[in-house]
Structure formats: structure tokens, C-alpha cells
C-alpha positions in Angstrom: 0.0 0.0 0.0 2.8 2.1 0.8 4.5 1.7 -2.5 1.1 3.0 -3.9 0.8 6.1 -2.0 4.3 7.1 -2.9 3.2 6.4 -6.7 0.2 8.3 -6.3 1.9 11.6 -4.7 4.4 11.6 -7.4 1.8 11.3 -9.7 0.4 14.5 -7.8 3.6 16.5 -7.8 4.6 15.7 -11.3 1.0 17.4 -12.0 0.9 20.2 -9.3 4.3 21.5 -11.1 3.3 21.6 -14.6 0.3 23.8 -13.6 2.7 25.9 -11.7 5.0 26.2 -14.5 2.2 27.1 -16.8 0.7 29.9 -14.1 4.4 31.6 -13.7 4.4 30.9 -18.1 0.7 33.4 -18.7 1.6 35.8 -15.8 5.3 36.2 -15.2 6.5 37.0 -18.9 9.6 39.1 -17.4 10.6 36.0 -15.5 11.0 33.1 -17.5 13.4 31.5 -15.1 10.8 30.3 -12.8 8.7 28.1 -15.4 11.6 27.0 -16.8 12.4 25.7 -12.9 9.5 24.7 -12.5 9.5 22.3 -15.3 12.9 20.8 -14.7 11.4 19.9 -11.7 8.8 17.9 -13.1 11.3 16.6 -15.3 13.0 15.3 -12.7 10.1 14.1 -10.9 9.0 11.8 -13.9 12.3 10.4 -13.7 12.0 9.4 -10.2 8.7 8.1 -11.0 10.1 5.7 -14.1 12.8 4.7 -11.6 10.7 3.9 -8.4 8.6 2.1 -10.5 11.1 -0.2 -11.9 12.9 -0.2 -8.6 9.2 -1.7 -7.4 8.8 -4.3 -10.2 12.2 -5.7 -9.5 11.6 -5.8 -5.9 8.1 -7.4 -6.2 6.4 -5.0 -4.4 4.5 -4.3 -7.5 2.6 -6.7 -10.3 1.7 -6.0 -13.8 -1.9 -7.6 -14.3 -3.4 -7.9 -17.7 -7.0 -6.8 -19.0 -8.7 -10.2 -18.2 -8.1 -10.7 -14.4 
């Protein structure tokens, strides 16, 4: 369940910083520095994401299922 809940607030950030990025994008146009922060940040959060999730397979915490259960 744990592994999960760390999935799911990734998942969370990952979104939560793209909407940022896009906010300080529209109404910041003198500072593009901050969106462009903003989305290396999500850049790197969807890295960590691919990574945990692998990490997860391997360990067997997590199972792929197929569409039939």
C-alpha cells in the first residue's frame, strides 16, 4: 500500500508542477526563469517516477496484471 501512496503523490507533484509552470508561463513574462524551474522539476520528478517504479517491479512489491483478471 505504501508503495502506492508514494506512486500516487508523485503522480500528484509531477501534476501540481506543470500547472505551476504554466501559471508563472501566462503571468510572469519578465521572469522566465521560474517556469523553466518549475518544469525541470517535473522533469526530474517523472524520472523518479520511471525509476521507483522499476525499482518496485524488481523488488516485487509491485505486479503488472493484464485486462482479463
Amino acid at each position: 500500500m505504501l508503495v502506492k501512496t508514494i506512486i500516487v503523490v508523485l503522480l500528484i507533484a509531477i501534476v501540481l508542477t506543470l500547472l505551476v509552470s504554466v501559471v508563472f508561463l501566462i503571468r510572469d513574462p519578465s521572469s522566465r526563469q521560474r517556469a523553466l524551474l518549475g518544469l525541470k522539476i517535473r522533469v526530474a520528478l517523472s524520472i523518479t517516477l520511471l525509476l521507483f517504479i522499476l525499482f518496485s517491479y524488481f523488488m516485487g512489491w509491485i505486479h503488472p496484471h493484464g485486462l482479463v483478471p
